[in-house]
TIROTOR-217842 format. One record per residue (C-alpha): residue in one letter; z, y, x. Coordinates in steps of 0.1 Angstrom, whole numbers, padded with zeros to 4 digits. Layout:
<atoms>
ATOM   rest       Z       Y       X
ATOM      A       Z       Y       X
...
</atoms>
This chain:
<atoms>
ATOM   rest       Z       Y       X
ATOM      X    0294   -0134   -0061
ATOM      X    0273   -0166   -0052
ATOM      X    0290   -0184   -0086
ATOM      X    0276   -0156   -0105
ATOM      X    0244   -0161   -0090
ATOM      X    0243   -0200   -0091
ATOM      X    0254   -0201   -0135
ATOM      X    0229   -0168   -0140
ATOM      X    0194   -0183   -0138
ATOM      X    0178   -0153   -0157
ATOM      X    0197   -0130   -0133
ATOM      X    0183   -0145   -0101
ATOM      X    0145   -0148   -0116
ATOM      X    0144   -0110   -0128
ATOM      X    0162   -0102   -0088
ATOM      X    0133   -0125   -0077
ATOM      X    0108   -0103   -0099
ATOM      X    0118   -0072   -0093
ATOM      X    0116   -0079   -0055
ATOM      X    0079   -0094   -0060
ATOM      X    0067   -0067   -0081
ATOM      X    0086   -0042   -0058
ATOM      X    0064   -0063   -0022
ATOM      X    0034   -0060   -0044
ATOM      X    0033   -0022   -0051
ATOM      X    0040   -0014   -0020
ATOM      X    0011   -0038   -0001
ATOM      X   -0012   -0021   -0026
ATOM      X   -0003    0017   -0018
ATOM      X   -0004    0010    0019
ATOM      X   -0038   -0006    0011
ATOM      X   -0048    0031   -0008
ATOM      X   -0034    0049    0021
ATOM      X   -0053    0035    0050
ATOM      X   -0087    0031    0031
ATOM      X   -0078    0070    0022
ATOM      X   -0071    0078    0056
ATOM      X   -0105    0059    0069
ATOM      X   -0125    0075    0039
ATOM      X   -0112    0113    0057
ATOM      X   -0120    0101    0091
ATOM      X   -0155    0092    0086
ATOM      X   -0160    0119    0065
ATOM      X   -0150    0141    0094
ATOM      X   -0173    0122    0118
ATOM      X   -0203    0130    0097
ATOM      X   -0201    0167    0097
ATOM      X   -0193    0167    0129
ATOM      X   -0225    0147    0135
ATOM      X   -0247    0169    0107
ATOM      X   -0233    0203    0124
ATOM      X   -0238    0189    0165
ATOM      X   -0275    0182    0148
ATOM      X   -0283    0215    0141
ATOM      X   -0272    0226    0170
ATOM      X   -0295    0207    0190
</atoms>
């Protein structure tokens, strides 16, 4: 296994790229997720606020 890897340079770079490309997709739907999850909570904040204002 590690001789195959060792005498299989384009092997290893495309295992290298796959795993990069594979980090990077991931950070950036994290990154969607918890600006989507703030985006909700602030949305629910100001009704909350606009309805507790006509209330008052």
């Amino acid at each position: 296994m590690y001789y195959t890897i060792c005498m299989n340079p384009p092997g290893s770079f495309f295992k290298f790229l796959l795993g990069f490309l594979t980090f990077i997709s991931v950070s950036f739907i994290i990154t969607f997720a918890v600006g989507s999850y703030t985006v909700v909570q602030e949305e629910q904040k100001q009704t909350a606020s606009a309805f507790q204002a006509l209330i008052d």
